[in-house]
C-alpha positions in Angstrom: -15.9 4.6 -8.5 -16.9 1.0 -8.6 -16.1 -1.6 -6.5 -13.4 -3.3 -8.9 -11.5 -0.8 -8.8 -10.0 -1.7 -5.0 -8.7 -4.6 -6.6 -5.6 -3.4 -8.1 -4.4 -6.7 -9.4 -3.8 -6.1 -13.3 -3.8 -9.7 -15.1 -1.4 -10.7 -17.6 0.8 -12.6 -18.9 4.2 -12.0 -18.3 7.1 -13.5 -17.1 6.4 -12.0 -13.7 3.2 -13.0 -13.6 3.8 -16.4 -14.1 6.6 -16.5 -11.7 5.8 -18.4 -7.9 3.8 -16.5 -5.6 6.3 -17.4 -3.0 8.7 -16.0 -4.6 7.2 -12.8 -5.8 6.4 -12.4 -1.7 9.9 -12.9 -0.2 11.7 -11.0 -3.6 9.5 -8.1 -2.5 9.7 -8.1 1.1 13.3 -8.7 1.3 13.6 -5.7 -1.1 11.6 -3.7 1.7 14.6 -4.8 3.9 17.2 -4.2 1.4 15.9 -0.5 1.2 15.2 0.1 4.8 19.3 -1.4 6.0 20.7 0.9 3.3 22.4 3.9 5.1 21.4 7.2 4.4 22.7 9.1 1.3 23.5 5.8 -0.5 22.2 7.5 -3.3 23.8 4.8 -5.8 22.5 2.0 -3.9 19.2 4.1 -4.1 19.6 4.5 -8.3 20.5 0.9 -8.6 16.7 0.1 -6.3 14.8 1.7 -8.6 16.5 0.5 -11.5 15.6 -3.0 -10.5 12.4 -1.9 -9.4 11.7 -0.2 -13.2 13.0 -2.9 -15.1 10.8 -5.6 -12.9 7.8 -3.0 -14.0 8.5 -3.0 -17.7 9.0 -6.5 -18.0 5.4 -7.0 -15.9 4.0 -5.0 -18.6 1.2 -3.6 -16.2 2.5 0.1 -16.6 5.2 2.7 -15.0 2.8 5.5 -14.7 0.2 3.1 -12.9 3.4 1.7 -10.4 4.3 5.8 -9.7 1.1 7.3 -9.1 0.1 4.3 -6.9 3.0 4.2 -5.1 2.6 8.6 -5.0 -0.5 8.1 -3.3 1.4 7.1 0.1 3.6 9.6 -0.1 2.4 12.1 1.8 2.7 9.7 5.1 6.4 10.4 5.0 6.0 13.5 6.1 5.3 12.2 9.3 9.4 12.3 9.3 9.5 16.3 8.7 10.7 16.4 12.2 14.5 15.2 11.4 15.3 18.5 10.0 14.8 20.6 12.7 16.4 18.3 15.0 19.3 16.7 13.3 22.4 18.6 14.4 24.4 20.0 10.9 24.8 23.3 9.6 22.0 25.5 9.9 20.6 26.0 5.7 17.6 28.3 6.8 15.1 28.8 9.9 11.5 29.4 9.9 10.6 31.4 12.0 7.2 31.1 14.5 6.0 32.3 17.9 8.0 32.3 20.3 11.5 31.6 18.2 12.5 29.9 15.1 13.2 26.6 13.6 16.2 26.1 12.1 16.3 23.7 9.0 19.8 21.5 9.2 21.8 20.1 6.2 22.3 16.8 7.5 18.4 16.9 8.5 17.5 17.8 5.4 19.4 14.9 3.6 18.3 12.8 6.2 14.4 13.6 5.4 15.4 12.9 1.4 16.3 9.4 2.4 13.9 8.9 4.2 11.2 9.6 1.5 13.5 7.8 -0.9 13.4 4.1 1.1 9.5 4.9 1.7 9.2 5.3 -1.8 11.0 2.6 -3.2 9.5 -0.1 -0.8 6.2 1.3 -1.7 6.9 0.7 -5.3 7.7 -2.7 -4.3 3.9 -3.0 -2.1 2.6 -2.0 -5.5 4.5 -4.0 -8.3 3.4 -7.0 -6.1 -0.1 -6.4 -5.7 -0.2 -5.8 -9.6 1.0 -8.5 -10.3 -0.2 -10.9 -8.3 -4.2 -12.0 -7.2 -4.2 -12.0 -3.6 -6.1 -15.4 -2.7 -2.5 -16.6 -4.1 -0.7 -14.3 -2.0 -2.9 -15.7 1.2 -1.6 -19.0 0.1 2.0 -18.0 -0.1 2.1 -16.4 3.3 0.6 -20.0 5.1 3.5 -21.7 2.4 5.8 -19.2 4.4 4.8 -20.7 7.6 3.0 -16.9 8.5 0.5 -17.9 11.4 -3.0 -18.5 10.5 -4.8 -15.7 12.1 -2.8 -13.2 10.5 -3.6 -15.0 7.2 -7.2 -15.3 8.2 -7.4 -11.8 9.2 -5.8 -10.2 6.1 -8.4 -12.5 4.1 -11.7 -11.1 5.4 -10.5 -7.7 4.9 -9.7 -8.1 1.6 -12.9 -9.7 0.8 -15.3 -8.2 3.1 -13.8 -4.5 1.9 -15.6 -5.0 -0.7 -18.9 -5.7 0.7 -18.9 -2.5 2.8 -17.6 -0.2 -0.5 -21.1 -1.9 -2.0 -23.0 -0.9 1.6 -21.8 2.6 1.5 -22.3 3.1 -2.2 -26.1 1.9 -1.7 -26.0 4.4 1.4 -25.1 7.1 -1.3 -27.5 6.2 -4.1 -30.3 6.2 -0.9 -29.4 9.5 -0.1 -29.3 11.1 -3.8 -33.0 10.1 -4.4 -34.2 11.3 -1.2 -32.3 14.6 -0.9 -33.4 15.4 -4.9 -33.7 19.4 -5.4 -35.4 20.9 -8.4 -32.5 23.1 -10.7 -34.5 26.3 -9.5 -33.2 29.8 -8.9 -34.0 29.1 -5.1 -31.7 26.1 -5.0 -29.0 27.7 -2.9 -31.6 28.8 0.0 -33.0 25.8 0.6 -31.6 23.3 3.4 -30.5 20.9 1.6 -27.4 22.8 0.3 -26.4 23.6 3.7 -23.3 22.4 5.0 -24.7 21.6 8.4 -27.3 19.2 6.7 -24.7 17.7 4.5 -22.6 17.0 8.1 -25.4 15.7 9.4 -26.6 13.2 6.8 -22.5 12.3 6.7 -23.0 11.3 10.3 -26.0 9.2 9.8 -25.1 7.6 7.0 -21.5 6.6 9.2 -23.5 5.3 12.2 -25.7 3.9 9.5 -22.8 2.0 7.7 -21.5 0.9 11.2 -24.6 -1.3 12.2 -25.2 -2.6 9.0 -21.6 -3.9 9.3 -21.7 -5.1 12.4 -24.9 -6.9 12.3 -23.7 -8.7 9.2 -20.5 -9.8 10.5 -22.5 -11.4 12.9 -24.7 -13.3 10.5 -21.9 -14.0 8.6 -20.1 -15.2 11.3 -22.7 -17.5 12.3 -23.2 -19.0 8.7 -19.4 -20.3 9.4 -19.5 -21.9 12.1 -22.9 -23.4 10.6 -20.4 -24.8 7.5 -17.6 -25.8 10.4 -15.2 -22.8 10.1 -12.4 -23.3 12.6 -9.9 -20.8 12.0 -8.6 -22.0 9.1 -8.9 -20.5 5.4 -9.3 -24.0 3.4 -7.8 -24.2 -0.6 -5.7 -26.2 -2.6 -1.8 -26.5 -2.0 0.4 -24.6 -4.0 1.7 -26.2 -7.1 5.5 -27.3 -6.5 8.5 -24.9 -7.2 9.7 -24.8 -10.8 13.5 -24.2 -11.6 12.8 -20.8 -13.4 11.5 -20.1 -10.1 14.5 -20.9 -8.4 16.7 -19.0 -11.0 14.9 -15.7 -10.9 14.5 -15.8 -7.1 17.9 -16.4 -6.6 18.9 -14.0 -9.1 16.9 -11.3 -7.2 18.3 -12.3 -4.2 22.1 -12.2 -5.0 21.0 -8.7 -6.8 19.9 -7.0 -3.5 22.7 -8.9 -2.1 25.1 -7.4 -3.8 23.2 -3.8 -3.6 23.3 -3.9 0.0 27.0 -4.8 0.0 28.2 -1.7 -2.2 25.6 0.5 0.2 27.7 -0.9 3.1 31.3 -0.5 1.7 30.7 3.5 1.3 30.0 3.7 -2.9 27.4 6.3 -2.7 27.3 9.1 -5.6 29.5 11.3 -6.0 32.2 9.5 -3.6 
C-alpha cells in the first residue's frame, strides 16, 4: 500500500465539492447528532438518514461502494455494544449457554443492539462522505472558522500530516528487512530460521522499538526547526473565502431536513406504526 492511499479525499467536481467547507462540517456533524437523538426503533427516521446520506453520495459522484465499504470498516467497533442483549429486560428469544449458566438473549436487547449498529453506521457514513469530499487542510480551516480551539486544530494537523511520514518510516523499516532477511527458493526453506514464527516476532519487535525512536527523535528535530521559523501555537493560512448564497441555501436546506427528520422520530412515526 502506498502512502496516498491514507488520504481518502477523492477530488472532483461536484456540487458537493464545491459547496463551503463550513458548511459541509456542521451539515455533517449535526447529522451525527441527528442520528445519535433519534430513539431507538425509529426505523423510518433511520430509512429517511440513509436516504439523504445516499443521495448526498450520488450527487458527490465519489462512489456508493467506496462510502459502504469505508464506512464497513468501523463496524466491527459496535460490537463493543453486544452487551445490551443480555442485559436489557424483554422476553427472553434464546440463551447461550456457558459455564457456570446461560445467557439469555432479550427481544428488546436485541432491537436495541440493531439500533445501535444502525446510528453507528449512518454517522460513519457521514465521517466518510465528508472526508471524501473534502481536503482536510480546508477542513482545519473550517474548524478555527467554527471558533474550535487552536490546539485541537493544531493537534488534528500534525497527525494528519506527520501520519504520513511515519507510514514512509515503517515502509523503509519493511523494505530494510526484505533485503536482509532474503532466503534462497530451496527445498530447505521451511527449516531454516528465518521462517520461524519466533524470529518473525522478534524482528516485529525490533522494527516497533525501531519505528518508535526514529519517531521520537524526529519530532524533536522537527520541533526545533519551528520554533527556529517562530511557531507559536498557531497553524498560519489564508482566511476562508466569504459565504456564498448557494451555500446558505443548501446548508439551510440540510438543516431544516434533519430538522424535520428528527421531529417525525420524536412524534412516534417509526415503521410499521
Amino acid at each position: 500500500m502506498h502512502i496516498h492511499a491514507l488520504d481518502t479525499y477523492r477530488p472532483g467536481s461536484s456540487l458537493v465539492h464545491r459547496l463551503d467547507a463550513r458548511v459541509k462540517l456542521v451539515v455533517a456533524l449535526l447529522l451525527i447528532l441527528t442520528a445519535v437523538l433519534l430513539p431507538e426503533q425509529s426505523w423510518l427516521a433511520y430509512g429517511l438518514l440513509q436516504a439523504l446520506l445516499l443521495g448526498v453520495t450520488i450527487v458527490s459522484r465519489v462512489g456508493v461502494g467506496l462510502v459502504q465499504r469505508r464506512a464497513a470498516v468501523a463496524l466491527p467497533f459496535t460490537l463493543a455494544a453486544l452487551t445490551v442483549v443480555f442485559v436489557t429486560p424483554g422476553q427472553v428469544l434464546f440463551s447461550i449457554p456457558v459455564p457456570g449458566g446461560a445467557w439469555a438473549v432479550s427481544d428488546a436487547g436485541l432491537l436495541r443492539f440493531l439500533s445501535i449498529v444502525v446510528r453507528s453506521y449512518l454517522s460513519i457514513q457521514a465521517a466518510v462522505l465528508l472526508a471524501a469530499t473534502t481536503p482536510f487542510p480546508a477542513l482545519l480551516q473550517a474548524m478555527r472558522a467554527l471558533g474550535i480551539p487552536r490546539t485541537l486544530v493544531a493537534i488534528g494537523s500534525f497527525l494528519y500530516r506527520y501520519l504520513f511520514v511515519l507510514a514512509d518510516e515503517a515502509q523503509r523499516l519493511l523494505r530494510a528487512r526484505e533485503a536482509r532477511a532474503a532466503l534462497p527458493r530451496t527445498a530447505d526453506r521451511v527449516r531454516r530460521p528465518g521462517r520461524s514464527l519466533p524470529w518473525r516476532a522478534c524482528v516485529t519487535g525490533g522494527m516497533a522499538g525501531s519505528l518508535f525512536i526514529r519517531s521520537y527523535e524526529r519530532s524533536e528535530r522537527i520541533y526545533t526547526a519551528m520554533l527556529a521559523r517562530g511557531y507559536d501555537g498557531e497553524i498560519r493560512s489564508f482566511s476562508l473565502p466569504a459565504m456564498r448564497a448557494v451555500d446558505w441555501l443548501w446548508g439551510a436546506a440540510a438543516i431544516l431536513t434533519l430538522a424535520v427528520i428528527l421531529i417525525l422520530s420524536r412524534w412516534g412515526v417509526r415503521w410499521g406504526t
